[in-house]
C-alpha positions, 0 to 999 in steps of 0.5 A: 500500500501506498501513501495515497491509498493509505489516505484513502483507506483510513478516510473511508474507515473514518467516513464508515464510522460516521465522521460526517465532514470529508475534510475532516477525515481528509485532515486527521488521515494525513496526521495519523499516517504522518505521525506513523511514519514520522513525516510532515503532511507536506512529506506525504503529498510529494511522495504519494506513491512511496510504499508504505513499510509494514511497521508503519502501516501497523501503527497507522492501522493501530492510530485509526482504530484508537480513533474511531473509538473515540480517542482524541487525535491529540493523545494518539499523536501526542501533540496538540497545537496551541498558540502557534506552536506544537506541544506534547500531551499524553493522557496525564493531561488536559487537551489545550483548548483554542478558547485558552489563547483568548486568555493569555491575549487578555493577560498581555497587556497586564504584564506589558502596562503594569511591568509585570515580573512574578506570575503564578500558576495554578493547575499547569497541566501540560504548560501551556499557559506558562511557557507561551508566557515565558517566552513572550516575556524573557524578564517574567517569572512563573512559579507554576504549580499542579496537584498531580505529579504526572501532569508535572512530568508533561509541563516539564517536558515541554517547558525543557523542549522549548528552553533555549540558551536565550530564554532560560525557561527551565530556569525561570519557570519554577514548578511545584507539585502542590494544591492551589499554592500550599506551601509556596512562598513569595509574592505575585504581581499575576494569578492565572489558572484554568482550573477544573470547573465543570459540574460533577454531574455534567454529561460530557462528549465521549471523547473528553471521558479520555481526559483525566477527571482531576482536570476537568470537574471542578466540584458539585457545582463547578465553581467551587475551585474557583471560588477557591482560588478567588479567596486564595489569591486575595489572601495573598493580595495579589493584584491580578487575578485572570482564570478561565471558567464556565459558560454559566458561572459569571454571575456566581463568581462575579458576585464572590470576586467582589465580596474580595474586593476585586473588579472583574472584567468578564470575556467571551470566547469564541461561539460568544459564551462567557469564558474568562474574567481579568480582575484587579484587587481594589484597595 
């Protein structure tokens, strides 16, 4: 089997399982069998009738059926884009989420207008978050922190891929497993998370049951490790407090962010529902 008919086969395997868009089963085609064979899709159209080895057409075969059974793409190729750049991700963590860069659009100008140089991070995960900020801004530091020790494993692999001699991210991202910031000590200029806030009970797609549900559910409610952080960060007087949260959890945390004494600003991502706030500790 050739290249071109390797393609062809996995998007009719797709289409028959039901994938309702050609062009999706077109895209994610070409990035199971690049990533079988470890090559560029651009690789694979320019060399269509290359013979494909029979170790390659084994995993491509094995990446197709982990997909059509609902595994996220993103875990079978261990790679999910974000913010411009490709980063590693495996099932220890939360898939990043295109809504997530609306967030960090929205803490730029903080860092920039106020000459932001201590941000904290609670929850990691993979590091997203982090390291588009360090190497957005080299005099910034983080001190990033996350429950769970394997999704420690991701971030720091992905925070000693993209470390360079000129950015020094290994140096100036600090992380800690801990919960919220227990134990951490300084002050901090920036509070960022994108916690867990969905609902115990809220039912969810079936390729998200493969993320690990430390990352996702956020308590009864939803809200409750926000509201968490919220009462943490004024603790702490820091002065910025941005989160991501749920569609329907404005009004509570709106409502908590000034019984701290924070004004919040409140965004939305990109289907209009709410997503994120930006707040500043008024005195």
């Amino acid at each position: 089997m050739n290249v071109l008919e390797a393609l062809s086969y996995a998007r009719r395997e797709f289409l028959n399982k039901g994938c309702d868009q050609n062009i999706r089963a077109g895209l994610e085609s070409e990035l199971l069998l690049s990533f079988a064979m470890d090559c560029t899709r651009e690789w694979l159209h320019t060399w269509g009738d290359r013979e494909i080895e029979a170790c390659e057409l084994d995993i491509f075969k094995e990446c197709i059926s982990r997909r059509n059974s609902g595994e996220p793409i993103e875990y079978i190729t261990q790679s999910a884009g974000f913010y411009g750049y490709n980063f590693y991700v495996d099932n220890r963590v939360l898939i990043p989420r295109p809504e997530t860069e609306i967030l960090i659009e929205k803490i730029k100008p903080l860092i920039i207008e106020h000459h932001i140089k201590n941000i904290a991070e609670i929850g990691i995960g993979s590091g997203v978050i982090s390291v588009i900020l360090g190497l957005l801004y080299l005099d910034i530091n983080i001190t990033a922190t996350d429950i769970s020790m394997l999704a420690i494993e991701v971030a720091q692999t992905n925070i000693d891929f993209f470390s360079t001699r000129s950015n020094r991210l290994q140096e100036r991202i600090e992380l800690v497993r801990t919960n919220l910031l227990d134990g951490v000590e300084g002050s901090f200029e920036i509070l960022v998370s994108n916690p867990p806030y969905i609902a115990q009970d809220y039912p969810l797609e079936k390729n998200v049951l493969y993320e690990p549900k430390t990352a996702l559910f956020g308590g009864v409610i939803g809200d409750e490790l926000l509201k968490s952080i919220i009462k943490l960060a004024y603790e702490k007087k820091v002065r910025f407090l941005a989160c991501e949260i749920g569609y329907d959890q404005r009004g509570s945390l709106d409502l908590f962010l000034k019984e701290h004494g924070y004004k919040a600003t409140f965004y939305k991502d990109f289907s209009g529902l709410d997503r994120g706030f930006i707040a500043e500790l008024k005195s």
